[in-house]
BALOBA-1460 file (C-alpha; in Angstrom, 3 decimals):
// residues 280
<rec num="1" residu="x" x="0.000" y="0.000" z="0.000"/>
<rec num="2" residu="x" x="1.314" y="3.384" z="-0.972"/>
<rec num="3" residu="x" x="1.963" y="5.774" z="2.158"/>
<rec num="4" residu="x" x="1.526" y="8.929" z="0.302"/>
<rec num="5" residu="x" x="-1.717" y="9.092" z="-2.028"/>
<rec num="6" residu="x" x="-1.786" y="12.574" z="-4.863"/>
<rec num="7" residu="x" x="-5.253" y="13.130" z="-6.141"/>
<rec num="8" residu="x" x="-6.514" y="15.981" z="-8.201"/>
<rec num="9" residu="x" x="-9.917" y="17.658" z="-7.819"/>
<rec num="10" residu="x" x="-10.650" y="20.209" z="-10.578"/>
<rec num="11" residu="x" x="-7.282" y="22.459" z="-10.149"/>
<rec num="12" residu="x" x="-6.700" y="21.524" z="-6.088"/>
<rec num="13" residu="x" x="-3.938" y="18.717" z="-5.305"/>
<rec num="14" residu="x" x="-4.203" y="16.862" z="-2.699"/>
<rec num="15" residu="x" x="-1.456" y="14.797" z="-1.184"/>
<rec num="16" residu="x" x="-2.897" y="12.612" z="1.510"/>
<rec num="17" residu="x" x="-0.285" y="10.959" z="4.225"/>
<rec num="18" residu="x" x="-1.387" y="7.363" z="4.588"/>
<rec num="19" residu="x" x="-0.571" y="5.219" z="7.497"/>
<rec num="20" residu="x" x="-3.585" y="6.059" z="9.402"/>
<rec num="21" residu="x" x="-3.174" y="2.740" z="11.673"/>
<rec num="22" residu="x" x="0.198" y="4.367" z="12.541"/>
<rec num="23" residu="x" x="-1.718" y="7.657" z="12.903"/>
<rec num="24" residu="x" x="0.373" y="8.659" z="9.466"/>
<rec num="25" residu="x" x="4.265" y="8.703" z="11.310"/>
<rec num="26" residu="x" x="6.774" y="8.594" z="9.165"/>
<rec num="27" residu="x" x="8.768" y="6.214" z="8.095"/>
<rec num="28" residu="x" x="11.663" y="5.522" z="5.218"/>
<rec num="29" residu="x" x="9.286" y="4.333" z="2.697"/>
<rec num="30" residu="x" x="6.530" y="7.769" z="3.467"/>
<rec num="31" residu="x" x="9.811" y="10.151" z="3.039"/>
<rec num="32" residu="x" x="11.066" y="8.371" z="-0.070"/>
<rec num="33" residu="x" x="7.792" y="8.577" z="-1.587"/>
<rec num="34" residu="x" x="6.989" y="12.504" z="-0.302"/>
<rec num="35" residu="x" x="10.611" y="12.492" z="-2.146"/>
<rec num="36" residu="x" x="9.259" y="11.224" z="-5.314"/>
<rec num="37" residu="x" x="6.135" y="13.417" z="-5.870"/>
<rec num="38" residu="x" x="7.825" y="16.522" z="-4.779"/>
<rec num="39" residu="x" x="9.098" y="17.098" z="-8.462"/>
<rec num="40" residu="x" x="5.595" y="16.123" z="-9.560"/>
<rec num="41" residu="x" x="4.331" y="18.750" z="-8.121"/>
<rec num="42" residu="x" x="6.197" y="21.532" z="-8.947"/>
<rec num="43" residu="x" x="5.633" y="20.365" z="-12.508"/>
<rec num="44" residu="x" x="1.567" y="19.856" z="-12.542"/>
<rec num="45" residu="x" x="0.395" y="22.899" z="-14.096"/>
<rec num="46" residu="x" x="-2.874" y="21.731" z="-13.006"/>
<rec num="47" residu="x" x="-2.852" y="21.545" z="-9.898"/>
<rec num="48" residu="x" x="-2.401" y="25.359" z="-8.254"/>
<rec num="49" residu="x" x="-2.530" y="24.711" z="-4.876"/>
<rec num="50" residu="x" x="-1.478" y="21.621" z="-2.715"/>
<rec num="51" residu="x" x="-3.486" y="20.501" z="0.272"/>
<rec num="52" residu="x" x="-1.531" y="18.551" z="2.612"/>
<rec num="53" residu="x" x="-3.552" y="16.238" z="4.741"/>
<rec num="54" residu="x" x="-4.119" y="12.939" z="7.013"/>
<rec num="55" residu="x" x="-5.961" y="9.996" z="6.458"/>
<rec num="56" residu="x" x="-7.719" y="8.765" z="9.075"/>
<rec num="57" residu="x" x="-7.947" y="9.804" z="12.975"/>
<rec num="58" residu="x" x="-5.221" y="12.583" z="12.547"/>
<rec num="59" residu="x" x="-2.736" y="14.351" z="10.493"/>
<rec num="60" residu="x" x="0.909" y="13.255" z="11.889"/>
<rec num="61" residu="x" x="1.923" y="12.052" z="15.079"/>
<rec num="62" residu="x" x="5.445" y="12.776" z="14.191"/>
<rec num="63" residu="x" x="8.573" y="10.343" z="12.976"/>
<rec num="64" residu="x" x="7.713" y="6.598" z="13.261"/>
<rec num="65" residu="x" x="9.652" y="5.524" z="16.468"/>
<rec num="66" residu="x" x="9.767" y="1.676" z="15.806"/>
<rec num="67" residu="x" x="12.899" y="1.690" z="15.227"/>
<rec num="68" residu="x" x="12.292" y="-0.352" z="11.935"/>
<rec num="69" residu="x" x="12.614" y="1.132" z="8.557"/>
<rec num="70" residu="x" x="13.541" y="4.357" z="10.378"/>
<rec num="71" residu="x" x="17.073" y="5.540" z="9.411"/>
<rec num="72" residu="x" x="16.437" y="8.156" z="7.513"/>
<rec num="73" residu="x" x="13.508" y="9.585" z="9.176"/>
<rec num="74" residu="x" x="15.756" y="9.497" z="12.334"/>
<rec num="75" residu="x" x="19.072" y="8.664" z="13.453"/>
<rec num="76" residu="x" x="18.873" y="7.094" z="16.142"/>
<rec num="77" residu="x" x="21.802" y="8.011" z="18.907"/>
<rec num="78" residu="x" x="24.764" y="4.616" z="19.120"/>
<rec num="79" residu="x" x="23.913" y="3.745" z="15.505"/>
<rec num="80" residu="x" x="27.713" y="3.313" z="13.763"/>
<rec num="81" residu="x" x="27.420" y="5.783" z="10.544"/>
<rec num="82" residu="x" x="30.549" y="7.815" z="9.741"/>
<rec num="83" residu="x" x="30.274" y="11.684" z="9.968"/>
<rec num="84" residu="x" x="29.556" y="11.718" z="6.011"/>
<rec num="85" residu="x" x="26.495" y="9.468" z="6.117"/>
<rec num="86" residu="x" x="25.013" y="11.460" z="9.320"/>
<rec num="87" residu="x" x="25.631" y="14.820" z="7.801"/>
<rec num="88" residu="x" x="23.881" y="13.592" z="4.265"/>
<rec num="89" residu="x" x="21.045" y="12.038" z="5.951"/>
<rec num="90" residu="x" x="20.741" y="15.656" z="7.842"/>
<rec num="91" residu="x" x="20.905" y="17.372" z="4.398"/>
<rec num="92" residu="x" x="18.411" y="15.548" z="3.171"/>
<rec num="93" residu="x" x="15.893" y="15.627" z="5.581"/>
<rec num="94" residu="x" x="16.281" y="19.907" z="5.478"/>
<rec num="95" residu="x" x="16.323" y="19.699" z="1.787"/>
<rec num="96" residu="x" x="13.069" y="18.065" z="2.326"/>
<rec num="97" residu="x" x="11.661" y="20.993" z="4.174"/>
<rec num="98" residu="x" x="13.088" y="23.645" z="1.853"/>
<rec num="99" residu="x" x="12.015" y="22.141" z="-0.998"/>
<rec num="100" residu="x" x="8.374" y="22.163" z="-0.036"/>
<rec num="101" residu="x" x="8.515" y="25.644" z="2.093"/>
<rec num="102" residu="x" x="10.037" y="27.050" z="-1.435"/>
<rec num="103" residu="x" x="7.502" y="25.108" z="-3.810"/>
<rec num="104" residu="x" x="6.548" y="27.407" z="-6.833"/>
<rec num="105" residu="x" x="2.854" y="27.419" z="-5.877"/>
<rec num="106" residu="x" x="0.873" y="27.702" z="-2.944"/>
<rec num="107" residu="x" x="0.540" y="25.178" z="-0.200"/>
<rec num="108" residu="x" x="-2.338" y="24.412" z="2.601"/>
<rec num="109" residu="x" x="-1.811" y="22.150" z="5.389"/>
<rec num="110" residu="x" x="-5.409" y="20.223" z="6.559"/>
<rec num="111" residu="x" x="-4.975" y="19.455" z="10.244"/>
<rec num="112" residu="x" x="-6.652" y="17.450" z="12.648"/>
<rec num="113" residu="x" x="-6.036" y="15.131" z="15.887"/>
<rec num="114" residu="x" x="-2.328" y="14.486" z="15.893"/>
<rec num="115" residu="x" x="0.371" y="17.149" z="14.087"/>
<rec num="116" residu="x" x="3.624" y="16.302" z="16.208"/>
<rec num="117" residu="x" x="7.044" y="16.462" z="15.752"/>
<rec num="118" residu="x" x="7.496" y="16.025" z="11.775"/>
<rec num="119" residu="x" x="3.831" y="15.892" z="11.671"/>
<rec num="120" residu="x" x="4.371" y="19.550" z="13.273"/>
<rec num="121" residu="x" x="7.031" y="20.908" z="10.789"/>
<rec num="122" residu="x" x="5.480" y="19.889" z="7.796"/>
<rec num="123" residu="x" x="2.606" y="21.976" z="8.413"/>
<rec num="124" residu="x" x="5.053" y="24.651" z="9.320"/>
<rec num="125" residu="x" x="6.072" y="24.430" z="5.826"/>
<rec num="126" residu="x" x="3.102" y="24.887" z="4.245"/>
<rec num="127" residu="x" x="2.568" y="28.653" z="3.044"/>
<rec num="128" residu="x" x="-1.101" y="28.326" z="5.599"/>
<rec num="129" residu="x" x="-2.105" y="26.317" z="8.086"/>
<rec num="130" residu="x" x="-5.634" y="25.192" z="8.855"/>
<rec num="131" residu="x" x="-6.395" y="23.157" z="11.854"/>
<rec num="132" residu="x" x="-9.687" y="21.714" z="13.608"/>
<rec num="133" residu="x" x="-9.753" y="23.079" z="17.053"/>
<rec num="134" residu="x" x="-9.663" y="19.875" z="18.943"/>
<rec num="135" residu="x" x="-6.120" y="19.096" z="16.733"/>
<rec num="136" residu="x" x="-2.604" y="18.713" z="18.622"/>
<rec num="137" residu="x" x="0.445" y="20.528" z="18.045"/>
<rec num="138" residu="x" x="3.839" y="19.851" z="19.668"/>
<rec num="139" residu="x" x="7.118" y="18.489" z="19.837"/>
<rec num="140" residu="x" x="8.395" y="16.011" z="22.380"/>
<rec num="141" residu="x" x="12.306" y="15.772" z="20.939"/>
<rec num="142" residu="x" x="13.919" y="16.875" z="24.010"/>
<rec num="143" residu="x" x="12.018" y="14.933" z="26.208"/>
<rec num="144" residu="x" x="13.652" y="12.227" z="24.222"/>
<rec num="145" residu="x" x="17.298" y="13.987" z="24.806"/>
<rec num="146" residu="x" x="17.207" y="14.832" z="20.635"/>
<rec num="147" residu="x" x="17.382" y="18.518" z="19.240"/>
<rec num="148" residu="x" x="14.443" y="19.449" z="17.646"/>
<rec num="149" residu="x" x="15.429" y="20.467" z="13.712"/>
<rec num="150" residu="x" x="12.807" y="23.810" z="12.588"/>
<rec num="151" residu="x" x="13.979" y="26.699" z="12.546"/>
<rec num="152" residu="x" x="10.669" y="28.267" z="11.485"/>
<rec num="153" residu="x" x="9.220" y="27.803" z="14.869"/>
<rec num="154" residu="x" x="11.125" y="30.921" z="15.815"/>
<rec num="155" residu="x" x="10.024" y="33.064" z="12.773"/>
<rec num="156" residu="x" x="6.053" y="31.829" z="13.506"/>
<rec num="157" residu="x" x="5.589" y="32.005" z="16.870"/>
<rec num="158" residu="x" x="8.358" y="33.907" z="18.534"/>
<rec num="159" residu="x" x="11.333" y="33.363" z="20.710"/>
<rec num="160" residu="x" x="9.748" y="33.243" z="23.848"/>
<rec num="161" residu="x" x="6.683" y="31.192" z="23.002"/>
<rec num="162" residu="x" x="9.378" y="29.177" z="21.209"/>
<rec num="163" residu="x" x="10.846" y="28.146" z="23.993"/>
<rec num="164" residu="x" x="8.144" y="27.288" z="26.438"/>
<rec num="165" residu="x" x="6.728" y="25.110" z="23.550"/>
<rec num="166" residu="x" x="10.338" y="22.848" z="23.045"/>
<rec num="167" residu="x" x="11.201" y="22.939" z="26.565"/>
<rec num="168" residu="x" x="8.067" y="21.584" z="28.385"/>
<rec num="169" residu="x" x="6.689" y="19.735" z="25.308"/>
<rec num="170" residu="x" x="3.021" y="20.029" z="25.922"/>
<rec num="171" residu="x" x="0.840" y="20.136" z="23.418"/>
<rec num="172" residu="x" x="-1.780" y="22.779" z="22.440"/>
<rec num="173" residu="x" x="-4.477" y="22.608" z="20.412"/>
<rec num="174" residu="x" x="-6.206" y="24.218" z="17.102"/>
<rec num="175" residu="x" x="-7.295" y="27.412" z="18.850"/>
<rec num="176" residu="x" x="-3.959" y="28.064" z="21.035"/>
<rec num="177" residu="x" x="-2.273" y="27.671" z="18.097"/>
<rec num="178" residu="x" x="-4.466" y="30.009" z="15.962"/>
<rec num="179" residu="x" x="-3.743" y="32.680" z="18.847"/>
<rec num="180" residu="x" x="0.225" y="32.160" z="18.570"/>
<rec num="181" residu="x" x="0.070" y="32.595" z="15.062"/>
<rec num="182" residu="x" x="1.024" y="28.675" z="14.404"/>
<rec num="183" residu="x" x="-1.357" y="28.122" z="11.966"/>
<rec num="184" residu="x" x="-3.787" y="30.702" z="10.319"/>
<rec num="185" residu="x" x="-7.022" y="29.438" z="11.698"/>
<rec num="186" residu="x" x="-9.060" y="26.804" z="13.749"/>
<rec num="187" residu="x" x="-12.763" y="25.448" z="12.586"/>
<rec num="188" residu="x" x="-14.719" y="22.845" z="14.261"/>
<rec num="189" residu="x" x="-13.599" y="19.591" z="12.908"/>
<rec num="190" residu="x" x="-16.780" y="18.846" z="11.020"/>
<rec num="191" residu="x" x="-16.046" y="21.846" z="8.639"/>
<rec num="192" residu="x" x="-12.393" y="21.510" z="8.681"/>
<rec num="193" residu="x" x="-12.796" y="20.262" z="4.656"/>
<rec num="194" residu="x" x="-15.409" y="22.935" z="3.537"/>
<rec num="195" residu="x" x="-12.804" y="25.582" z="5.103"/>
<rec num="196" residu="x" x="-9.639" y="24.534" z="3.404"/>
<rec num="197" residu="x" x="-11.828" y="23.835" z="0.349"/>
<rec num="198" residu="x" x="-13.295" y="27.150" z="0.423"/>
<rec num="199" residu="x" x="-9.572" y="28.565" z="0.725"/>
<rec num="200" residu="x" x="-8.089" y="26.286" z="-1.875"/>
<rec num="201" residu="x" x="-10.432" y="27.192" z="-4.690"/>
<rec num="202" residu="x" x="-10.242" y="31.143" z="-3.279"/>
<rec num="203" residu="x" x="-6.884" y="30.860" z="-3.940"/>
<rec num="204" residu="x" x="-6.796" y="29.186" z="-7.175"/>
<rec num="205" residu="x" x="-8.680" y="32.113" z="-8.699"/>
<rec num="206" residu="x" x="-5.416" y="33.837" z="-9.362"/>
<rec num="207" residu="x" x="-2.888" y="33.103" z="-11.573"/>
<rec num="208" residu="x" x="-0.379" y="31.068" z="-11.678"/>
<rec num="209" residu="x" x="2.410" y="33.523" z="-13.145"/>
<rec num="210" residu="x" x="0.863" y="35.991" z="-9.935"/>
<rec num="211" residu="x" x="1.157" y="32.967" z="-7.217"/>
<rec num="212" residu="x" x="4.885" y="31.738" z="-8.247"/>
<rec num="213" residu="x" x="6.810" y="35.275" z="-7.755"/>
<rec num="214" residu="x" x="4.924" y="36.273" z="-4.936"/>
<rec num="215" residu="x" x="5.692" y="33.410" z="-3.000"/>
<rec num="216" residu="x" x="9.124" y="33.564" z="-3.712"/>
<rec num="217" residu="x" x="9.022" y="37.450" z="-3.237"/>
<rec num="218" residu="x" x="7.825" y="36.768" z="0.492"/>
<rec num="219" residu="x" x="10.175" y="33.662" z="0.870"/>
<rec num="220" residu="x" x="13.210" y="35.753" z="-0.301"/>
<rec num="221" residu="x" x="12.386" y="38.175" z="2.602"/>
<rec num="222" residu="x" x="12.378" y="35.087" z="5.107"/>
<rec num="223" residu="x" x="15.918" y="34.096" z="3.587"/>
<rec num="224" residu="x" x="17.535" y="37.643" z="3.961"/>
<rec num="225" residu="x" x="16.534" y="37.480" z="7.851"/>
<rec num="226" residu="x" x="18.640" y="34.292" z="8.170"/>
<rec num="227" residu="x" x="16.434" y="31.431" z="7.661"/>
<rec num="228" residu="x" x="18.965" y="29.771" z="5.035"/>
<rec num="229" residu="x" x="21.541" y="29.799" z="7.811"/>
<rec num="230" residu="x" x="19.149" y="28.273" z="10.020"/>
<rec num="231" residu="x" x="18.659" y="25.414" z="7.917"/>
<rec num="232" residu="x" x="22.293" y="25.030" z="7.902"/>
<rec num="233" residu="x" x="23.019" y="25.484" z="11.568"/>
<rec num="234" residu="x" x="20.604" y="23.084" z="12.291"/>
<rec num="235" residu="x" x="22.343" y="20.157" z="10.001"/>
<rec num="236" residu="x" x="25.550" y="21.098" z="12.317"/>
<rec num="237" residu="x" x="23.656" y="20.517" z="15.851"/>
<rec num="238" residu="x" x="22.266" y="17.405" z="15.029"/>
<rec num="239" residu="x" x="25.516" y="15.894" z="14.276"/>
<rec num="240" residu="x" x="26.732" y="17.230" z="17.365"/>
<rec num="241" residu="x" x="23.619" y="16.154" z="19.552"/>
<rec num="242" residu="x" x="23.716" y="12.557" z="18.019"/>
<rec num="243" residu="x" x="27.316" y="12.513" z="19.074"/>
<rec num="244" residu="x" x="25.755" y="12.490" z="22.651"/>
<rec num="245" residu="x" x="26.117" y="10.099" z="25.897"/>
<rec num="246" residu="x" x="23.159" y="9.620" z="27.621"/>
<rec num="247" residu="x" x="24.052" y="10.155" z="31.383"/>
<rec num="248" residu="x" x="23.151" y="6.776" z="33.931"/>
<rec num="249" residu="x" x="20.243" y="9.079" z="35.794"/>
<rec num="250" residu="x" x="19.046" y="10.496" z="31.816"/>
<rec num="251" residu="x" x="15.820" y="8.814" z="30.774"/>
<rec num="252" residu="x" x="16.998" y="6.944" z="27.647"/>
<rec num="253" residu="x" x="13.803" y="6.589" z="25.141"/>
<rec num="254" residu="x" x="15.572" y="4.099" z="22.859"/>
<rec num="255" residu="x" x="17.248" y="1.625" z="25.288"/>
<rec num="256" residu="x" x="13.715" y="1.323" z="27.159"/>
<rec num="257" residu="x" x="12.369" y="0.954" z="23.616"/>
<rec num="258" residu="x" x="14.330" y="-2.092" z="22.635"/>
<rec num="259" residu="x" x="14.271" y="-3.751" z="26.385"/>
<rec num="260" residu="x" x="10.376" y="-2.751" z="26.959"/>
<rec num="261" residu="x" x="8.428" y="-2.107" z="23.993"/>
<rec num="262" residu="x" x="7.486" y="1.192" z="22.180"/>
<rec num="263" residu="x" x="4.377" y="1.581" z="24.552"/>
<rec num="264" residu="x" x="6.192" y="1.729" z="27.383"/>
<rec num="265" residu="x" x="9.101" y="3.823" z="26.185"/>
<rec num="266" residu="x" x="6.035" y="6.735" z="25.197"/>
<rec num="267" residu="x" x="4.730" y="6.056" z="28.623"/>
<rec num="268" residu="x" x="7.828" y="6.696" z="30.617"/>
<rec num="269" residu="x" x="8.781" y="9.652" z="28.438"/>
<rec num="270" residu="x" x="5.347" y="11.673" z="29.033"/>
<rec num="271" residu="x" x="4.662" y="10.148" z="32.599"/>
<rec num="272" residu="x" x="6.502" y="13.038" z="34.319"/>
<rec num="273" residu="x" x="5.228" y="15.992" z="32.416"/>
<rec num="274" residu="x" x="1.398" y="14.931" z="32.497"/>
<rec num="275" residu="x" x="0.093" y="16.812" z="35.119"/>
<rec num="276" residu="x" x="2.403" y="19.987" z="34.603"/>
<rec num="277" residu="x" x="0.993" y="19.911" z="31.188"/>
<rec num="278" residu="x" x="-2.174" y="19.553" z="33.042"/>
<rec num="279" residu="x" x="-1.700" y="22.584" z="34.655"/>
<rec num="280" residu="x" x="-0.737" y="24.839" z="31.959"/>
């Protein structure tokens, strides 16, 4: 079964994630395919705006944590790969998000129930963002002792708000993140389709030759206040961070993963933050 599904309707394509018993994480085989139809879609004239979305009970609970047919969706700390293969599996995966932040048309991500982690940054790519209010946005990495890899948190949501997001973890949902400026609005899930579809074919009303250079007007502004470097800086701290020794008191996600089970590694990692999150 293909893990990435491209439809058109009239002039709207939609590119559906598709591992919804896996609430769509992602694996090798979802990247390498996101990989292939990437091209596609810069090249469909028909198609002049792209709706990102989830099948199933959410959007993206983030990278597949299995450990299986994960290595390029995430390196996990103690695997043997020379500096090379690290640092072009860390190209890669920014290319990834360039590529589709800098795509010559415009781009909507659909969210709903879970948008972690990747899940999280690939709607951060996406020129808008439109989320049922229930939906949940986060990014548990360094609760995991990993470095999360977006720079565009800063440039959406501020420095401040930034940090209280990354260092605690919690999640928020649809209408918190409408507020922070995360995504551009929250709807009640049942007309979470008639509001991107309302925007989509809004949208498509313009021209293509009129869409293309404005986007890369605005995106050209984002890139003269550093957000190339960012992508560049970010390749260099995960090399360093996977270079990393967890300490004997340090929770350590992946060794209880392997002697306990992924359940039980999720469990551990979120036990101690439930109720502050609670509390927020």
């Amino acid at each position: 079964m293909s893990t990435i599904i491209y439809e058109k309707i009239d002039n709207i394509g939609y590119v559906t994630l598709n591992r919804p018993e896996e609430l769509n994480a992602m694996n090798d085989q979802m990247l390498a395919e996101l990989d292939a139809l990437l091209p596609q879609l810069e090249m469909d004239l028909e198609a002049k705006v792209i709706v990102f979305r989830g099948a199933g009970k959410d959007f993206c609970a983030g990278q597949d944590l299995t450990g299986v047919n994960t290595h390029e969706v995430l390196s996990e700390p103690g695997e043997h790969l020379t500096v090379k293969k690290r640092m072009e599996a860390e190209r890669r995966r920014n290319r990834r998000w360039e590529t589709i932040f800098n795509l010559a048309k415009p781009t909507i991500a659909q969210v709903h129930g879970h948008c972690l982690g990747t899940g999280c940054y690939l709607a951060m790519v996406c020129d808008m963002t439109i989320a049922a209010e229930d939906a949940l946005f986060g990014d548990p990495l360094l609760r995991m002792g990993l470095l999360p890899h977006m720079p565009l948190w800063l440039y959406l949501v501020g420095m401040k708000r930034t940090k209280e997001m990354l260092y605690t973890g919690c999640y928020i949902n649809g209408i918190e993140a409408e507020q922070i400026g995360l995504v551009n609005k929250a709807v009640p899930r049942d007309e979470l389709d008639t509001e991107v579809e309302r925007l989509s074919r809004g949208i498509a009303l313009l021209p293509c030759d009129a869409t293309a250079p404005a986007k890369d007007a605005i995106n050209s502004v984002m890139e003269a206040r550093g957000l190339g470097a960012c992508w560049r800086f970010t390749n260099n701290m995960q090399l360093v961070m996977q270079q990393r020794k967890m300490l004997p008191e340090e929770f350590d996600f992946f060794k209880v993963r392997d002697k306990q089970g992924l359940k039980a590694a999720v469990e551990q990692r979120d036990r101690p933050f439930k109720k502050f999150c609670e509390e927020r």
